[in-house]
C-alpha positions as a printed NumPy array, in Angstrom:
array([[  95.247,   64.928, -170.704],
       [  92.054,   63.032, -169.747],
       [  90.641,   64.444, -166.333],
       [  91.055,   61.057, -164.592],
       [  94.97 ,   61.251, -165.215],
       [  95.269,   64.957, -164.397],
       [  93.452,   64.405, -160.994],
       [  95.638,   61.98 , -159.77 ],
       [  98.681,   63.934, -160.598],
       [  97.445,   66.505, -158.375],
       [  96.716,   64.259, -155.628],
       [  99.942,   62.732, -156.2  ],
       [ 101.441,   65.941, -155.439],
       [  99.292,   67.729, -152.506],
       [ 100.517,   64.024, -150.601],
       [ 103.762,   64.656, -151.649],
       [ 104.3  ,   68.152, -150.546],
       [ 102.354,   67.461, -147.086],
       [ 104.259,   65.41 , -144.58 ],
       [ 101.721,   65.185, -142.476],
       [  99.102,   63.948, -144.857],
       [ 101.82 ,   61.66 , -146.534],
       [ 102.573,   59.531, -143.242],
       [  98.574,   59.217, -142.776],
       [  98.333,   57.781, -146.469],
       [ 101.138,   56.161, -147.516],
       [ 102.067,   52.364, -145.593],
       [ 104.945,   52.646, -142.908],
       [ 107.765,   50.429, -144.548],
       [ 109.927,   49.494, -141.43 ],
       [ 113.245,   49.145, -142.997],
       [ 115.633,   48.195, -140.424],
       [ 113.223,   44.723, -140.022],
       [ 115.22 ,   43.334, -143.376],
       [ 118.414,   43.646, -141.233],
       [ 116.98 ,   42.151, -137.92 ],
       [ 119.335,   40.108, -136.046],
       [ 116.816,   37.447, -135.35 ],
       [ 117.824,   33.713, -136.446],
       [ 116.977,   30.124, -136.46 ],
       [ 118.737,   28.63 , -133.32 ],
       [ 117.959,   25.608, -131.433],
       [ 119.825,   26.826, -128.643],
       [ 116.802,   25.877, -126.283],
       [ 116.482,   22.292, -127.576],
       [ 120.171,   21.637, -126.613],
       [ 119.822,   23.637, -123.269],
       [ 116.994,   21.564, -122.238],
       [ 118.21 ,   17.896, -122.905],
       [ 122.198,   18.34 , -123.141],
       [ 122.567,   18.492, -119.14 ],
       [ 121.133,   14.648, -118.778],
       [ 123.471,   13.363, -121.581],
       [ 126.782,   11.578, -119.892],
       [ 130.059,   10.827, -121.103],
       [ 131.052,    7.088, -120.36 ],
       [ 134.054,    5.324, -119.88 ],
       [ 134.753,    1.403, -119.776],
       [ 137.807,   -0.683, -119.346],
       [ 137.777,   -4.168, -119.794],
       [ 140.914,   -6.698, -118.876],
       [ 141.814,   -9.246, -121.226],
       [ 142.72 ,  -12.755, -120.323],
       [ 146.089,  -13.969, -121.528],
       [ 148.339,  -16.678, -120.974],
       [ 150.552,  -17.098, -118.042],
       [ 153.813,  -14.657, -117.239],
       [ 152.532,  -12.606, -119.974],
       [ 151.334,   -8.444, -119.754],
       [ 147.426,   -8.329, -119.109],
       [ 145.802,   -6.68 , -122.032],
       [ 143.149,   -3.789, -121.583],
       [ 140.384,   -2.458, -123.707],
       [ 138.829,    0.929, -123.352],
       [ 135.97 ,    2.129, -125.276],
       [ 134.302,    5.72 , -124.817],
       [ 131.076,    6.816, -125.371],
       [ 127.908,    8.275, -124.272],
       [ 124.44 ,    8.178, -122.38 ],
       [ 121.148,    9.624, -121.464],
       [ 119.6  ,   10.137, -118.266],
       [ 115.887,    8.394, -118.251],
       [ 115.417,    8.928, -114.835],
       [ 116.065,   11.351, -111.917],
       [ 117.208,    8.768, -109.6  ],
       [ 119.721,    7.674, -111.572],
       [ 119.148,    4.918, -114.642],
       [ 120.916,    5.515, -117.4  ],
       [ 120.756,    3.985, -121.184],
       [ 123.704,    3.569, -123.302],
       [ 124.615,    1.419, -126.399],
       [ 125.66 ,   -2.171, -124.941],
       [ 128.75 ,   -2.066, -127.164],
       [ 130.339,    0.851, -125.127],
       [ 130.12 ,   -1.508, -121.887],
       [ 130.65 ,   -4.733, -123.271],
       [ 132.448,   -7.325, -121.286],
       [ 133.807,   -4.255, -119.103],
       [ 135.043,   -4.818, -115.585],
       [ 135.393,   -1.176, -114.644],
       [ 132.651,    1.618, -116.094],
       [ 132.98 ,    5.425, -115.192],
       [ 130.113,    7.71 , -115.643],
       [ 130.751,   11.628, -115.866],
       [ 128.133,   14.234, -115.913],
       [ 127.742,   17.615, -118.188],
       [ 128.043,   19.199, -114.571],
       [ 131.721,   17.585, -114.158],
       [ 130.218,   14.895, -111.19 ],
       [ 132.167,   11.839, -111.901],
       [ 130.981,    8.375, -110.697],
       [ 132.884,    4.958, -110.494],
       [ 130.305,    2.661, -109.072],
       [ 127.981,    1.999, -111.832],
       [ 125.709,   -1.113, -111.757],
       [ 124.518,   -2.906, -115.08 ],
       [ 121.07 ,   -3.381, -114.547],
       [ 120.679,   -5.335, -117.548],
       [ 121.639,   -5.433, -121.505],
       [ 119.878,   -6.091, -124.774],
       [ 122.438,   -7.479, -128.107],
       [ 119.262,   -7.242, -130.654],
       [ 118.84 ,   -3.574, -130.143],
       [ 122.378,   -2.934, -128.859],
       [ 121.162,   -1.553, -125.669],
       [ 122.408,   -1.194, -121.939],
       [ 120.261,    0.117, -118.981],
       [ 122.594,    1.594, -115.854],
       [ 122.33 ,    2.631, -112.543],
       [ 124.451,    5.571, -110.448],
       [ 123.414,    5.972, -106.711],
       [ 122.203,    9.707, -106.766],
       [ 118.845,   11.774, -106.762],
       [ 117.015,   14.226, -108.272],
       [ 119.69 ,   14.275, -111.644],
       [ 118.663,   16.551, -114.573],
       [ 116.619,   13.918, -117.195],
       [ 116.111,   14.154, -120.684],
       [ 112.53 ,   15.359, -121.721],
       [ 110.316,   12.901, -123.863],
       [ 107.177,   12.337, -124.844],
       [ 105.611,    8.939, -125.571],
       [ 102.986,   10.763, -128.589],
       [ 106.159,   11.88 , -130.919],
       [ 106.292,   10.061, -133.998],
       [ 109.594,   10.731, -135.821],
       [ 108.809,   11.239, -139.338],
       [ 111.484,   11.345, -142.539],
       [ 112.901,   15.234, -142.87 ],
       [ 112.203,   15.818, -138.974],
       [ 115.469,   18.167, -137.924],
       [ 117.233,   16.41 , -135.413],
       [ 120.595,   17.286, -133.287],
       [ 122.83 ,   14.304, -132.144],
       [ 124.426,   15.263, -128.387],
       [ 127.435,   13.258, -127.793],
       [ 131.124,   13.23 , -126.475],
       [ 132.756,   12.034, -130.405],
       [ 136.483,   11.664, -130.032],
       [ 137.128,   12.759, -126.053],
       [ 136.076,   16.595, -127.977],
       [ 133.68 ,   17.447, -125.202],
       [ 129.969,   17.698, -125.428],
       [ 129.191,   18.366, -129.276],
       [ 126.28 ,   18.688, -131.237],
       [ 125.684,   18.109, -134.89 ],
       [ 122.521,   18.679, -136.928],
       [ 120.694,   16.497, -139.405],
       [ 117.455,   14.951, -140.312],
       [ 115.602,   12.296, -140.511],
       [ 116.435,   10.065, -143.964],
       [ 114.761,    6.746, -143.133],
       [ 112.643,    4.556, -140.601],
       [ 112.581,    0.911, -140.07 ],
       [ 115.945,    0.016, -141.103],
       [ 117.678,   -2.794, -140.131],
       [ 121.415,   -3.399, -140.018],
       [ 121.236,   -7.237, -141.003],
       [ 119.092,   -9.182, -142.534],
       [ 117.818,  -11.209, -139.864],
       [ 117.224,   -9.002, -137.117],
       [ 113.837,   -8.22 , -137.957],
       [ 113.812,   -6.711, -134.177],
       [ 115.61 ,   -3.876, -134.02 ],
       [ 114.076,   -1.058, -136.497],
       [ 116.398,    1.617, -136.8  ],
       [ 116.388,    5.605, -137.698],
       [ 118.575,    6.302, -140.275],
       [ 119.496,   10.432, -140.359],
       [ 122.578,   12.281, -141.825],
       [ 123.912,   13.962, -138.679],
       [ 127.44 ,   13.189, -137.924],
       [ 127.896,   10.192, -135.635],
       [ 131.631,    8.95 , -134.273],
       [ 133.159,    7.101, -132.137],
       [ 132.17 ,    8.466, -128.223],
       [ 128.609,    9.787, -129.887],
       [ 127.091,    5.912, -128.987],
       [ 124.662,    5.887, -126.432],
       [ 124.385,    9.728, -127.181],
       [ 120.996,   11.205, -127.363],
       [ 118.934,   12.184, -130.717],
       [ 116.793,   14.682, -129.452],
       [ 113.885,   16.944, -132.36 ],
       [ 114.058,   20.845, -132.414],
       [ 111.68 ,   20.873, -129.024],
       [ 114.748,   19.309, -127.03 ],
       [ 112.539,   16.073, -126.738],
       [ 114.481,   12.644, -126.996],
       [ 114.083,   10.872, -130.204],
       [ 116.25 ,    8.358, -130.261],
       [ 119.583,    6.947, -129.343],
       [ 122.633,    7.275, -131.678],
       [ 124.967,    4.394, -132.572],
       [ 128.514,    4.902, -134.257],
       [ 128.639,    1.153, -134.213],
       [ 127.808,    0.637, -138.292],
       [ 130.945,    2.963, -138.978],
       [ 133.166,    1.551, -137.341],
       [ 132.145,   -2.001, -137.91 ],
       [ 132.75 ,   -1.869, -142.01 ],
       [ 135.62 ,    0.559, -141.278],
       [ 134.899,    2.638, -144.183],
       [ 134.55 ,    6.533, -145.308],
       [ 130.795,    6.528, -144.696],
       [ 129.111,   10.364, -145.831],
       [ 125.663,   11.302, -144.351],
       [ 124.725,    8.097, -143.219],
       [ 124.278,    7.284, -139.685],
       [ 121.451,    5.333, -137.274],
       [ 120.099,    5.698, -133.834],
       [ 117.435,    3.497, -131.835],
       [ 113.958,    4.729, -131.631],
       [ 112.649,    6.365, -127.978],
       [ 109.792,    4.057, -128.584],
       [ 112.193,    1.031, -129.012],
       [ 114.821,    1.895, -126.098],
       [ 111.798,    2.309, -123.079],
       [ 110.124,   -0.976, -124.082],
       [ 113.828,   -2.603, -123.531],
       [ 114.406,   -0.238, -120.885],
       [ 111.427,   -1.068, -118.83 ],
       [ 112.093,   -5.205, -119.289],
       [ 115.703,   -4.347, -117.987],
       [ 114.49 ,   -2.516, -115.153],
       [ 111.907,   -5.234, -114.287],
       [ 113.948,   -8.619, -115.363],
       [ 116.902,   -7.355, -115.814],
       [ 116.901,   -9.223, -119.52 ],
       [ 114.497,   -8.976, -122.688],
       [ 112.869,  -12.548, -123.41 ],
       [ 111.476,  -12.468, -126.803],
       [ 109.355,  -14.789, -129.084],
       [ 110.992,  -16.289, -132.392],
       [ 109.411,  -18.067, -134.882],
       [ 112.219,  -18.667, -137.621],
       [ 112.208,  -16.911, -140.466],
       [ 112.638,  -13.094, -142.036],
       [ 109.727,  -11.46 , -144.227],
       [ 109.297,   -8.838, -146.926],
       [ 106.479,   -6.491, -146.982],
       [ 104.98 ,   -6.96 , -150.404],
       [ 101.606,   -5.676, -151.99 ],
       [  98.721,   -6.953, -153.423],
       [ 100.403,   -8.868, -156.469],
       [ 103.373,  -10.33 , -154.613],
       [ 105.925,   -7.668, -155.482],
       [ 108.512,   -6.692, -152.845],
       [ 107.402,   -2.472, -151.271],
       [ 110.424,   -0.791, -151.2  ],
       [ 108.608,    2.933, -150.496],
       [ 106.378,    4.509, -148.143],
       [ 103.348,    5.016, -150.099],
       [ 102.763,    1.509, -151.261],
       [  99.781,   -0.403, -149.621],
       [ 101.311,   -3.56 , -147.585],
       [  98.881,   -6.659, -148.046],
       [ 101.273,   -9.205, -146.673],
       [ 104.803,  -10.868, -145.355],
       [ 106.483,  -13.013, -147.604],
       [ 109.052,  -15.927, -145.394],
       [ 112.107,  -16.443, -146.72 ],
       [ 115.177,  -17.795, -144.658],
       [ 113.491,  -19.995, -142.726],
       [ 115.048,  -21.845, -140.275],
       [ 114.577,  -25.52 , -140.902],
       [ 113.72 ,  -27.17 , -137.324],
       [ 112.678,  -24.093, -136.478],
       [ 109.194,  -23.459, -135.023],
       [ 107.853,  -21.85 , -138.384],
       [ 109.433,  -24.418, -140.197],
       [ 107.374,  -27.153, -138.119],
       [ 104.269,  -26.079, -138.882],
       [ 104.456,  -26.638, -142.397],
       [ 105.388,  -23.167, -143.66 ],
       [ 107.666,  -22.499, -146.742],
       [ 110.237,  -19.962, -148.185],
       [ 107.879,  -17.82 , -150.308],
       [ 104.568,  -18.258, -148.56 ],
       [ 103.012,  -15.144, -148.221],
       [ 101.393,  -14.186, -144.511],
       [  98.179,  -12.253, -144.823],
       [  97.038,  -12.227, -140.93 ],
       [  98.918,  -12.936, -137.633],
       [  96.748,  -13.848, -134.349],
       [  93.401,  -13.012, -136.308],
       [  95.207,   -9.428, -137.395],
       [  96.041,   -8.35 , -141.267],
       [  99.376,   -8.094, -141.921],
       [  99.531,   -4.224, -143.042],
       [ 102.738,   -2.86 , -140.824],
       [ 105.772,   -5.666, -141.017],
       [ 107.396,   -4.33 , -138.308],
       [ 104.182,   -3.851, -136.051],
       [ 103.782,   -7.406, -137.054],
       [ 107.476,   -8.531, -136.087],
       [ 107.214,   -6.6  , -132.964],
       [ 104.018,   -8.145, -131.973],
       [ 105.958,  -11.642, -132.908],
       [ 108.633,  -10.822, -130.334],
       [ 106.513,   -9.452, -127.616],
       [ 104.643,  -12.396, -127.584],
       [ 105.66 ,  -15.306, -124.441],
       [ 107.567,  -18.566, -126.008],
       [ 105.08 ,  -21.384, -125.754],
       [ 102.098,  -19.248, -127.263],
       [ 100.476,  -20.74 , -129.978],
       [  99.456,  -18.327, -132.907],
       [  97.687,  -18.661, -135.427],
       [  98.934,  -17.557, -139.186],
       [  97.492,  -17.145, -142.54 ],
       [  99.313,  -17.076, -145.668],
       [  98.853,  -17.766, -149.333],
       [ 101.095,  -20.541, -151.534],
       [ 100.349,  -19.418, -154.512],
       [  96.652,  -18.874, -155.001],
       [  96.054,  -21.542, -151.426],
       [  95.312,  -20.088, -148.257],
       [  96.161,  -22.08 , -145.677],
       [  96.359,  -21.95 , -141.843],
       [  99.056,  -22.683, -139.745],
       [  99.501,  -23.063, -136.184],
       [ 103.035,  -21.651, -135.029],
       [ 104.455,  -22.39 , -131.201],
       [ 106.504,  -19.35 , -130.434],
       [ 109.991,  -20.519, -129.258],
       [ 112.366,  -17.872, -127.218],
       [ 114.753,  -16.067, -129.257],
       [ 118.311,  -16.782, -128.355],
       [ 120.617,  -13.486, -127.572],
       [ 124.215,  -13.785, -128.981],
       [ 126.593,  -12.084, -127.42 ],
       [ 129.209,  -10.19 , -128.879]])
């Protein structure tokens, strides 16, 4: 046996046979830790933001003809404190056209006298009021950028159940429901979202609010829909929030037509990688304000207002912050032409619903 092997037998063995020399060499393998009884929970999240997310009730009374039984509508669904003194956001479906609107609280408060400060149809969004202080308001933060595959937890009343949480993430950002609402950019995510979660809160793993959810696209195409489900950006629901509170309304700028990002050679970016060079019109609205100024289906916008056209929906959003009777200037390319237009911004009509 060579010496090399024989010596470390024998060390081998004087470690062995020595307790006391064996727990000084030998690495302390702790194994009760691979049985701990620690866990992922987001226990905290939901403890911090589920006390400032409401259940809400509406009734609305029908008109019908004469010596017949007045009709009434209810709808349920849910809200999120934004404020300690009492405003409260909710999906303006839930209160639509409703004469009588109850608000209850996680803490079993109930109140009946709820104002309507003011509602949005683009981005399905009502701002109320309840006369009471210091109430328990969702956390948020103004520097969180959702991002696709963030966790997120949906709090909401679905069904009359009770306060209930589901889990999901993050599958999409910027969608939009139709076509031609290019101002409403939407989070798409796979939690589970029914009737009574509207107006519910969307809140990350740190409790803070991400968005507002919206069971509206299920139960407008009344199908079986798996894993899909949307909710209104933070970002999105204070800008409307803040008009409400200080014009009770949301005036904003329309020029006519929907867009496609596309990239350098024209073709339509359907991922999230792709640089955007541009906006290509298409269903403009003839007599519309885009329309007068000489642009065409298929023209391709390069700059708004001096600025390149590299984030649609930045681009749309700047469109429809901007005051009706601004004049801004576009560039776009027909073909291989640039040319320059000069585009008065008319006011977007809301539609009710």
């Amino acid at each position: 046996m060579p010496p090399l092997l024989a010596g470390l037998g024998i060390a081998f063995l004087i470690i062995w046979f020595t307790p006391n020399l064996r727990s000084a060499v030998l690495p302390k393998i702790d194994v009760s830790s691979r049985y701990s009884n620690t866990h992922m929970s987001f226990a905290d999240a939901v403890e911090k933001a589920s006390p400032a997310v409401v259940t809400i009730f509406s009734e609305g009374i029908t008109s019908v003809p004469r010596f017949k039984r007045a009709n009434t509508t209810q709808e349920l669904g849910s809200g999120v404190i934004m404020s300690n003194d009492g405003y409260i956001l909710t999906n303006y479906h839930v209160v639509n056209n409703a004469d009588q609107i109850m608000v209850i609280l996680t803490d079993g408060r109930i109140f009946n006298e709820v104002q309507v400060i003011g509602f949005d149809t683009v981005t399905d969004l009502a701002l109320l009021k309840i006369d009471e202080q210091h109430l328990p308001v969702i956390p948020m933060d103004d520097t969180f950028n959702p991002r696709v595959g963030d966790v997120v937890l949906a709090i909401g009343n679905p069904l009359n159940l009770g306060q209930t949480i589901t889990q999901g993430v993050i599958s999409a950002t910027g969608k939009k429901l139709t076509p031609d609402n290019s101002y409403s950019s939407l989070l798409q995510m796979d939690a589970a979202v029914n009737v009574g979660n509207s107006g519910g809160a969307l809140i990350n793993s740190n409790g803070t609010l991400v968005g507002l959810t919206s069971a509206q696209f299920r139960t407008r195409y009344n199908i079986d829909i798996q894993g899909i489900s949307f909710a209104i950006p933070y970002s999105l629901a204070k800008e409307v929030m803040e008009k409400l509170k200080r014009d009770g309304r949301v005036v904003r700028g329309y020029l006519g037509f929907t867009g496609n990002a596309v990239d350098s050679t024209g073709k339509v970016v359907t991922d999230l990688y792709t640089k955007v060079v541009g906006l290509r019109v298409n269903n403009i609205d003839p007599l519309g304000p885009a329309w007068q100024s000489g642009m065409q289906d298929n023209d391709i916008i390069v700059k708004v207002a001096g600025n390149a056209v590299t984030n649609p929906q930045q681009t749309l959003k700047f469109i429809g912050n901007t005051r009706p009777g601004t004049i801004l200037e576009f560039e776009a390319y027909r073909n291989t032409e640039l040319l320059t237009f000069q585009v008065t911004v008319a006011k977007l009509e809301s539609r009710t619903q």
